[in-house]
BAPA-282164 format. One record per residue (C-alpha): residue number from 1; residue in three letters; x, y, z. Coordinates in steps of 0.1 Angstrom, whole numbers, plus 5000, padded with zeros to 4 digits. Each point is the difference from the previous one (the first is absolute). Layout:
<nodes>
+-----+---------+------+------+------+
| num | residuo |    u |    v |    w |
+-----+---------+------+------+------+
| NUM |     ala |    X |    Y |    Z |
...
+-----+---------+------+------+------+
</nodes>
This chain:
<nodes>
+-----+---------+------+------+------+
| num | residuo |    u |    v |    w |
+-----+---------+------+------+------+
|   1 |     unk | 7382 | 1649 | 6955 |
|   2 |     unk | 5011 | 5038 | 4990 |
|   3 |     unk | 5023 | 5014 | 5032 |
|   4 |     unk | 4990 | 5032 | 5016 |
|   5 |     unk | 4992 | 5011 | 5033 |
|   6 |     unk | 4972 | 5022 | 5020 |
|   7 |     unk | 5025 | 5026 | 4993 |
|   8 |     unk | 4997 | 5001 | 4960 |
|   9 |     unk | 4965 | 4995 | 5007 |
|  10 |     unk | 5004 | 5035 | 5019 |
|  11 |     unk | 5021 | 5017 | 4974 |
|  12 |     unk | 4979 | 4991 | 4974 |
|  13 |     unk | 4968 | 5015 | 5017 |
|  14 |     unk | 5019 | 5033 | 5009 |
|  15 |     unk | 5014 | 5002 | 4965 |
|  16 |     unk | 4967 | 4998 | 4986 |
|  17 |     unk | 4971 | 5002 | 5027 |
|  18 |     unk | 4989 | 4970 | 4985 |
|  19 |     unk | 4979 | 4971 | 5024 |
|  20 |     unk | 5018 | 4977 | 5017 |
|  21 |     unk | 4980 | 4967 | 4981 |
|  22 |     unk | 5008 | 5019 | 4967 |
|  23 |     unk | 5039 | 5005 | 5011 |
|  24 |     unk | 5007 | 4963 | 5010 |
|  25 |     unk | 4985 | 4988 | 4970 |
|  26 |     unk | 5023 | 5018 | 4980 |
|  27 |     unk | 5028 | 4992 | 5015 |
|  28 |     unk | 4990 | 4965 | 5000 |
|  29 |     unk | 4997 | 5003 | 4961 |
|  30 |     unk | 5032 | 5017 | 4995 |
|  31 |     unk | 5023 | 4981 | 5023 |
|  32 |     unk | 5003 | 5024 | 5026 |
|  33 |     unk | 5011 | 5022 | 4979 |
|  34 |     unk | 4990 | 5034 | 5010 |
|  35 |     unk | 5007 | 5022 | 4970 |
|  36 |     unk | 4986 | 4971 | 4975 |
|  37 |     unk | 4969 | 4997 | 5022 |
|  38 |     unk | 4990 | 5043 | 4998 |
|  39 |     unk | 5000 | 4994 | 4964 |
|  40 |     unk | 4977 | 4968 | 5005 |
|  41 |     unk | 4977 | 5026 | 5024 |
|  42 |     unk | 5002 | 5024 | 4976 |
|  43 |     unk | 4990 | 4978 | 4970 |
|  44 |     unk | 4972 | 4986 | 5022 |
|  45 |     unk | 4990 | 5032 | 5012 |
|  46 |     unk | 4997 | 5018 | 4965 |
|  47 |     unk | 4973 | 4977 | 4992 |
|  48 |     unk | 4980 | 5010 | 5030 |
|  49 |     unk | 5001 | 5035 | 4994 |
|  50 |     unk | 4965 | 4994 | 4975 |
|  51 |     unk | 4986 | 4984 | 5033 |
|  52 |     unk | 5008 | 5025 | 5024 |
|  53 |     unk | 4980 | 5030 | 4979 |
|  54 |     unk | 4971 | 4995 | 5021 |
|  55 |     unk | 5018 | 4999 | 5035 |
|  56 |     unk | 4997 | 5036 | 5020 |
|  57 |     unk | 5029 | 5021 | 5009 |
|  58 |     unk | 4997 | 5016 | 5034 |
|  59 |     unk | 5041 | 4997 | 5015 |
|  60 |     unk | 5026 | 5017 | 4985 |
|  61 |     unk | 5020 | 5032 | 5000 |
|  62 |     unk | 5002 | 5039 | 4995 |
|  63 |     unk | 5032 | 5015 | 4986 |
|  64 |     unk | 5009 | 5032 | 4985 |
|  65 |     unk | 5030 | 5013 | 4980 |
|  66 |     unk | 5009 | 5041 | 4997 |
|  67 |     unk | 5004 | 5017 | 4964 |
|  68 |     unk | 5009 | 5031 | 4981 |
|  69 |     unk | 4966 | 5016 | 5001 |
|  70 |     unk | 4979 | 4972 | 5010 |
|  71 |     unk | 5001 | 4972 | 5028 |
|  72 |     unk | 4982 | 4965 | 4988 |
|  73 |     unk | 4981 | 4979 | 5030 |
|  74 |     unk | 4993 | 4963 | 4995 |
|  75 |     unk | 4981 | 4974 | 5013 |
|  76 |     unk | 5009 | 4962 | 4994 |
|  77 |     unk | 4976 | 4974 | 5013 |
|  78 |     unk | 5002 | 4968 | 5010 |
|  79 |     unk | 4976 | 4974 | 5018 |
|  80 |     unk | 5016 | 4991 | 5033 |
|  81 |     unk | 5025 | 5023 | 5022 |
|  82 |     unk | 5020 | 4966 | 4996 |
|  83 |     unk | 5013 | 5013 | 4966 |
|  84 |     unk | 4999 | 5036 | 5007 |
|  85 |     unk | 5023 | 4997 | 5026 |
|  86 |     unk | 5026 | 4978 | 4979 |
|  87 |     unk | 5033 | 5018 | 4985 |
|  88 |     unk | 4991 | 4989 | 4964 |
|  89 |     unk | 4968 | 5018 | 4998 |
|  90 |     unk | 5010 | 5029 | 5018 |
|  91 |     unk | 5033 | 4998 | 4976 |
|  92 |     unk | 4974 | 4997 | 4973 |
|  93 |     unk | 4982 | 5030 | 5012 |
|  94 |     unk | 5028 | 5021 | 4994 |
|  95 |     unk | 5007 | 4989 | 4968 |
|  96 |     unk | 4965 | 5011 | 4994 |
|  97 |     unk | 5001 | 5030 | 5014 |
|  98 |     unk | 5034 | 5012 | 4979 |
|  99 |     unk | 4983 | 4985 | 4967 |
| 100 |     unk | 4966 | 5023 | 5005 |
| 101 |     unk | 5020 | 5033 | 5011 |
| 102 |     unk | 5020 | 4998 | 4972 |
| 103 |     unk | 4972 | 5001 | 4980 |
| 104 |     unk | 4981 | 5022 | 5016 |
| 105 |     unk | 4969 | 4980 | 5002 |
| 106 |     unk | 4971 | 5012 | 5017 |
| 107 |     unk | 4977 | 4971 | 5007 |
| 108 |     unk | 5003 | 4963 | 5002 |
| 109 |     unk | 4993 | 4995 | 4961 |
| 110 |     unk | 5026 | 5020 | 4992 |
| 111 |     unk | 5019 | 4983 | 5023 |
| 112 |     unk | 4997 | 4971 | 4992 |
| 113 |     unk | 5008 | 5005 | 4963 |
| 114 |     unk | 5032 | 5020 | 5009 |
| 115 |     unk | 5038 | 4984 | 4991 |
| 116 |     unk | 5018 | 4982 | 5025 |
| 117 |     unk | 5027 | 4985 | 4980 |
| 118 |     unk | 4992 | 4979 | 4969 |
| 119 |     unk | 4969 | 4992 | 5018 |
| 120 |     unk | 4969 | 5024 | 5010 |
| 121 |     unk | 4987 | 5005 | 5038 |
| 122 |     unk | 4974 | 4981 | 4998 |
| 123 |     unk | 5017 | 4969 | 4986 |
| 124 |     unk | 5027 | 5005 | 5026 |
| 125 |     unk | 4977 | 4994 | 5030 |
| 126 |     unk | 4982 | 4968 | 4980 |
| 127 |     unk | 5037 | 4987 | 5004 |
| 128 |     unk | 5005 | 5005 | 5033 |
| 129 |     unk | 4963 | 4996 | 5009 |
| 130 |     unk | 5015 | 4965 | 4985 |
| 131 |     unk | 5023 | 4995 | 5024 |
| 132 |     unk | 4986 | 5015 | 5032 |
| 133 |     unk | 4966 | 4970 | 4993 |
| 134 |     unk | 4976 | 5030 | 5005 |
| 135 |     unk | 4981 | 5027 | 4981 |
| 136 |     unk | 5019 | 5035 | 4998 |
| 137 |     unk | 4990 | 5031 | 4979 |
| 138 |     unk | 5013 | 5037 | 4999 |
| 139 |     unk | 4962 | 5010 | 5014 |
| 140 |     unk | 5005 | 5042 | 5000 |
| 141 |     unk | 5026 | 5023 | 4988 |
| 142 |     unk | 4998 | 5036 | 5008 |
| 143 |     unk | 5022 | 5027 | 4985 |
| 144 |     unk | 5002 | 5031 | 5020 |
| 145 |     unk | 5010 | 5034 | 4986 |
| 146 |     unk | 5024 | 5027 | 5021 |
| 147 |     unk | 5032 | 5020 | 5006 |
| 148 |     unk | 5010 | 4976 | 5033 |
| 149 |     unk | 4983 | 4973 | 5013 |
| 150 |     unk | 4992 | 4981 | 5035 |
| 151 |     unk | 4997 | 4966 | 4998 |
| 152 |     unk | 4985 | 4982 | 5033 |
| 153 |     unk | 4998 | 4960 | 5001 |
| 154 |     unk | 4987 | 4986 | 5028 |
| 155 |     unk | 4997 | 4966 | 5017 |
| 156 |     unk | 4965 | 4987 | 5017 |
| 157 |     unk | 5025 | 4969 | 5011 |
| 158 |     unk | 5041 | 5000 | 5009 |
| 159 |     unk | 4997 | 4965 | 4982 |
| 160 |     unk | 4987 | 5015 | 4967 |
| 161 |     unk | 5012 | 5025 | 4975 |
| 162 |     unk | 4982 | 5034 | 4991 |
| 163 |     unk | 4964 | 4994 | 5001 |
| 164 |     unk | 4989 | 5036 | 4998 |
| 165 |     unk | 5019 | 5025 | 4974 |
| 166 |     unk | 4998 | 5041 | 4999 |
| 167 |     unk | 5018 | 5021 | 4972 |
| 168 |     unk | 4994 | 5040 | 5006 |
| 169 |     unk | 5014 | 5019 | 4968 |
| 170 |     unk | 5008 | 5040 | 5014 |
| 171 |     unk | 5017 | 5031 | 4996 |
| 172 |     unk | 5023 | 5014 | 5032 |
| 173 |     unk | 5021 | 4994 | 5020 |
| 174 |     unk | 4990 | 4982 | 5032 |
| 175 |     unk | 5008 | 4968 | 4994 |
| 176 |     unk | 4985 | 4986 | 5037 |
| 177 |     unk | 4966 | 5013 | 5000 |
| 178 |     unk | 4996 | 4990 | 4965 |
| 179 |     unk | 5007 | 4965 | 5014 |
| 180 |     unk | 4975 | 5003 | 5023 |
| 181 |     unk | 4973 | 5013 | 4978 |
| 182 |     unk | 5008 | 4969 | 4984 |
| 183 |     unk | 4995 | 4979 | 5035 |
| 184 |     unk | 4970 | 5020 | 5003 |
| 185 |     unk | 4985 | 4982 | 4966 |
| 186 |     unk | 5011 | 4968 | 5008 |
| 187 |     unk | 4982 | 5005 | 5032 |
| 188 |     unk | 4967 | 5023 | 4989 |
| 189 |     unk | 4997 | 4986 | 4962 |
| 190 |     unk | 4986 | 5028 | 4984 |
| 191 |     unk | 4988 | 4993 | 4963 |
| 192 |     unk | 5004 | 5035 | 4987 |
| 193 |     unk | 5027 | 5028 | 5004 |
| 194 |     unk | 4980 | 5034 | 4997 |
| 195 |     unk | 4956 | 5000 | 5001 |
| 196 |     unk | 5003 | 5011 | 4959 |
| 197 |     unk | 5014 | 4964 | 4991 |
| 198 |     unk | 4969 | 4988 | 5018 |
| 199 |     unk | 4973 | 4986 | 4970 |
| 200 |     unk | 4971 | 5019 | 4994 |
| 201 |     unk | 4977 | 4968 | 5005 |
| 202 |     unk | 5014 | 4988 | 5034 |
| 203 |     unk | 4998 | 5039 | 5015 |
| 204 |     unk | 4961 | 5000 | 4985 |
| 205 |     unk | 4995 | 4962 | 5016 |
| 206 |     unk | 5009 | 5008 | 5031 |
| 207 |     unk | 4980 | 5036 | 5002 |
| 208 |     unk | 4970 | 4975 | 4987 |
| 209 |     unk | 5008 | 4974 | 5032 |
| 210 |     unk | 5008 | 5032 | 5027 |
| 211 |     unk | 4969 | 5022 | 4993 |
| 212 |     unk | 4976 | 4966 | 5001 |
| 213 |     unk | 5017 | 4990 | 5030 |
| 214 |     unk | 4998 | 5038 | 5014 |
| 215 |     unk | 4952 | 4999 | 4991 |
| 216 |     unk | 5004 | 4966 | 5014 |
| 217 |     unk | 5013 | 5013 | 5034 |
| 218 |     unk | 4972 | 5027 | 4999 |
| 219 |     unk | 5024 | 5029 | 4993 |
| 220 |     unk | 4980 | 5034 | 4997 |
| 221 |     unk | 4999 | 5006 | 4961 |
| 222 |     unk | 5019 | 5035 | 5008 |
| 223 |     unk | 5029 | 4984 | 5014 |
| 224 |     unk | 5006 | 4974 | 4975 |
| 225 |     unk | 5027 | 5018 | 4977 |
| 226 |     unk | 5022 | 5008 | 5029 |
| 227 |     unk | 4997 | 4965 | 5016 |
| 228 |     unk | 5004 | 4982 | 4963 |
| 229 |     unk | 5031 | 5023 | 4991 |
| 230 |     unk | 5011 | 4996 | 5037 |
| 231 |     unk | 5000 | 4961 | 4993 |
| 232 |     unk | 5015 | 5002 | 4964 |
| 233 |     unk | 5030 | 5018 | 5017 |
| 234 |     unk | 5001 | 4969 | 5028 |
| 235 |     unk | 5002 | 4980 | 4967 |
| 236 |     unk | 5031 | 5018 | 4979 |
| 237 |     unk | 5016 | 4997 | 5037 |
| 238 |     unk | 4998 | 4962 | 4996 |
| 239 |     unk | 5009 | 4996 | 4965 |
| 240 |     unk | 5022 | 5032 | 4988 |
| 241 |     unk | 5032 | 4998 | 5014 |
| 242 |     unk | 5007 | 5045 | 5000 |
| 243 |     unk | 4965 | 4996 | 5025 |
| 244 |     unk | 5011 | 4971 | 5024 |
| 245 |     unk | 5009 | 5008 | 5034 |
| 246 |     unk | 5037 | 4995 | 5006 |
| 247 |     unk | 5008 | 4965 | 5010 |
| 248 |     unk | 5028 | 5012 | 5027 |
| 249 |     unk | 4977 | 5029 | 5012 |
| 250 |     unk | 4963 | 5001 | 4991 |
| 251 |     unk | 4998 | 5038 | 5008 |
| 252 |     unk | 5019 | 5010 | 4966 |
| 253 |     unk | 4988 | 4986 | 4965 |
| 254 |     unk | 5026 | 4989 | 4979 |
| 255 |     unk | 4996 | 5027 | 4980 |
| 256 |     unk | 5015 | 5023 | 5028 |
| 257 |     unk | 5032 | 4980 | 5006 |
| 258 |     unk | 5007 | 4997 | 4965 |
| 259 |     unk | 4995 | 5036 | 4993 |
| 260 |     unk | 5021 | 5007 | 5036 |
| 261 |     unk | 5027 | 4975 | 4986 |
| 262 |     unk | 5002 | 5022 | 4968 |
| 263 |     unk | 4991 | 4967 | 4980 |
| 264 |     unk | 4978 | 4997 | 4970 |
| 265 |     unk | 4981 | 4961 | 4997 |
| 266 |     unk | 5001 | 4995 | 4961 |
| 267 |     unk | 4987 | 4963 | 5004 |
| 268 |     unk | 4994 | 4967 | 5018 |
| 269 |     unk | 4996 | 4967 | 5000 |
| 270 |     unk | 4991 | 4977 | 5028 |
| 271 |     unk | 5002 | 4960 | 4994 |
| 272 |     unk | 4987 | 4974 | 5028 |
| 273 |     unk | 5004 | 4965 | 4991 |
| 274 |     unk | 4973 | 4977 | 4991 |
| 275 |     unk | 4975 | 5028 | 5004 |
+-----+---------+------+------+------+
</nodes>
């Protein structure tokens, strides 16, 4: 009978994140040898990746990495907090994360496809997706351009990494309100910096939905373009991040401490996980 103990058992699931059934099985096969049985996961595990395709991806991480002119934001998904908590993936999320700043990818295709050694991203994570027993793919990448950056990653649980990730690319100088426009995204989620990057169509939907809702309250026909413009501006505040109100004080828009701050937002990027 191969000799190990609840201990190996242990090591081997921090090593890997791998199920406890799955990890005393492979000890079992290689003689409690630890190193002999990641290799017997890992061979195991490579032939599951085909079977995990369909599985859905709603744990996993944020992380974001600084550059000369542009700061890259990531988002690598797994299927239980289990494995996103575990050293390897968040080990493997880094390795990631180097791999698509250096290429300067700017979503998860390019991402994927970027080098990380003699191997791509994307075949990188099927490897350790081997190991870890679970689905895992690079799900976003967003590059963001600017002079400095703020990067904000913040935790919904002290037992989980980043699960929400902010870059803010600007111009100036102060560093600590910068950070906490970037709080402020994390926070308010706006999808849009300024009302021009707003699409025509979804400016002309929501006019449609706001003057039908404005006849359907019985509005006198002579109000309607101030109560429809005064309800499209309610709706840049919601979405447009220059038009929210200011997280930390609701009485200034952002745009008013930035400008105050001497600071100039040249781009964003806000990444939840799972969502």
């Amino acid at each position: 009978m191969a000799s190990f103990t609840a201990a190996d058992v242990k090591t081997l699931r921090d090593r890997l994140g791998a199920g406890m059934l799955d990890s005393k099985n492979a000890l079992v096969e290689a003689d409690g040898d630890i190193e002999k049985a990641i290799e017997i996961l890992r061979v195991k595990g490579l032939k599951g990746v085909a079977k995990r395709e369909g599985r859905t991806t709603t744990a996993g991480l944020v992380a974001a990495k600084e550059g000369a002119g542009s700061a890259t934001l990531i988002e690598l998904a797994s299927e239980t907090d289990f494995v996103a908590k575990n050293e390897r993936f968040i080990d493997l999320a880094d390795r990631v994360l180097e791999a698509v700043a250096a290429a300067g990818a700017s979503n998860a295709e390019e991402g994927n496809a970027a080098a990380a050694g003699s191997q791509t991203v994307g075949e990188l994570i099927n490897d350790e997706a081997a190991l870890l027993g679970e689905k895992v793919e690079l799900r976003r990448v967003a590059k963001v351009p600017g002079e400095k950056f703020a990067i904000y990653l913040h935790k919904t649980s002290k037992d989980l990494p980043p699960q929400v990730g902010v870059v803010v690319g600007y111009t100036g100088d102060d560093a600590e309100t910068a950070r906490s426009i970037a709080q402020h995204i994390a926070f308010a989620d706006p999808r849009y910096l300024t009302r021009d990057e707003v699409p025509a169509d979804v400016v002309e939907r929501e006019r449609e939905i706001v003057t039908e809702t404005a006849k359907n309250e019985g509005k006198p026909e002579a109000a309607l373009p101030k109560i429809i413009e005064g309800r499209l501006t309610g709706f840049f505040k919601e979405i447009v991040l220059l038009d929210q109100p200011y997280a930390k004080d609701n009485k200034l828009t952002v745009t008013k401490v930035v400008q105050d701050a001497g600071l100039t937002i040249q781009g964003f990027a806000r990444i939840k996980v799972g969502v």
